[in-house]
C-alpha positions as CSV (number, residue, x, y, z in Angstrom):
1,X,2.1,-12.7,12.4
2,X,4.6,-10.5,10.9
3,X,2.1,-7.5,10.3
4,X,-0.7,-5.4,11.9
5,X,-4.3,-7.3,11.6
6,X,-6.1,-4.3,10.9
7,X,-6.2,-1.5,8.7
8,X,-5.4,1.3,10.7
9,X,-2.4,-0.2,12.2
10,X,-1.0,-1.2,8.7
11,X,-1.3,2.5,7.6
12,X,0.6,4.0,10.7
13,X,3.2,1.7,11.6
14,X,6.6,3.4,11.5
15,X,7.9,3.9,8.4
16,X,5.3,2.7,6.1
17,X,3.8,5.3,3.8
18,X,5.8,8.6,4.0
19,X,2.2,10.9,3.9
20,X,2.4,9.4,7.2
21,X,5.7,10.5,8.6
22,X,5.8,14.1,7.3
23,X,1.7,15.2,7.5
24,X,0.6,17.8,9.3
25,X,-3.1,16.5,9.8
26,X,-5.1,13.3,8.7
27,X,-8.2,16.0,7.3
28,X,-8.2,15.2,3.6
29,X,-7.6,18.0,0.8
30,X,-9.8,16.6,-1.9
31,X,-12.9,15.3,-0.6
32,X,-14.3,13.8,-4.1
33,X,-10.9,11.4,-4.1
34,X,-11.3,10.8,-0.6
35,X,-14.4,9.5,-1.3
36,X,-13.3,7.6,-4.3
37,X,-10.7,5.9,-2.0
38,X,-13.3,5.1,0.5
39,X,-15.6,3.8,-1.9
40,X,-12.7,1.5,-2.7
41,X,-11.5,0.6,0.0
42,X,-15.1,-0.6,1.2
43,X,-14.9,-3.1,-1.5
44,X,-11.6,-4.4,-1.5
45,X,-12.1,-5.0,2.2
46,X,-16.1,-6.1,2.1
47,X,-16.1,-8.4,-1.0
48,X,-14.0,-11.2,-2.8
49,X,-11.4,-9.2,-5.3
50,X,-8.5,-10.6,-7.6
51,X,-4.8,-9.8,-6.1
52,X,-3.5,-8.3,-8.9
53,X,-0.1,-8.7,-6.5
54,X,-0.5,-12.5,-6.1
55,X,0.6,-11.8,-3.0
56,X,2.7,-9.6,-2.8
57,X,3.7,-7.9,0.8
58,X,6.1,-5.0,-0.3
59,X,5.8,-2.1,-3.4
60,X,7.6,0.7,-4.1
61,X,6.6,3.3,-6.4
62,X,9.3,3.4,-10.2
63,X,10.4,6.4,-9.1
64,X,12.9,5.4,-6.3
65,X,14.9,1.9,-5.7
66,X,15.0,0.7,-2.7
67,X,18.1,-1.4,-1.2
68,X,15.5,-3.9,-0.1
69,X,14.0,-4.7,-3.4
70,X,16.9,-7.0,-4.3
71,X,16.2,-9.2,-1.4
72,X,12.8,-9.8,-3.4
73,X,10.9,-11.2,-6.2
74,X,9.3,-8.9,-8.6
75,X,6.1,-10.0,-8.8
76,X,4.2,-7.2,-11.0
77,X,3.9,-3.3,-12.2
78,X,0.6,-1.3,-12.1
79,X,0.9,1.7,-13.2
80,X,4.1,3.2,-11.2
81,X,4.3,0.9,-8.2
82,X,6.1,-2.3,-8.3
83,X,5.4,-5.4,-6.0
84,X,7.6,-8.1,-4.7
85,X,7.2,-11.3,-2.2
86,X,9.3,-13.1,-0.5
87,X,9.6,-16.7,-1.4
């Protein structure tokens, strides 16, 4: 009840992915990994996955930390993003 129930919503709430705050326009550069992302995106949403996250609500990419991430459990890396839940 916390979050958005749709996609859209999710993407453009305030503050959520930075792309969002600071872009110009929503027209992608590269069309071959937009499609790759859409391709994706169709499947994750369309067909039963694994959650690599068990769960997890909140990530961050290695580069920065966050003051928030202490109030969390790590849950998982991939790649350069790390995931957390609350418990």
């Amino acid at each position: 009840k916390r979050f958005p129930d749709n996609v859209c919503d999710v993407v453009y709430q305030r503050r959520q992915f930075s792309w969002t705050n600071s872009m110009k326009n929503d027209v992608p550069e590269d069309k071959k990994a937009f499609d790759v992302a859409m391709r994706i995106a169709h499947t994750v949403l369309n067909y039963p996955v694994v959650d690599l996250t068990q769960g997890a609500l909140y990530y961050h990419n290695t580069s920065v930390k966050p003051y928030w991430s202490i109030d969390y459990t790590w849950v998982d890396q991939i790649e350069d993003h790390i995931f957390y839940r609350r418990d």
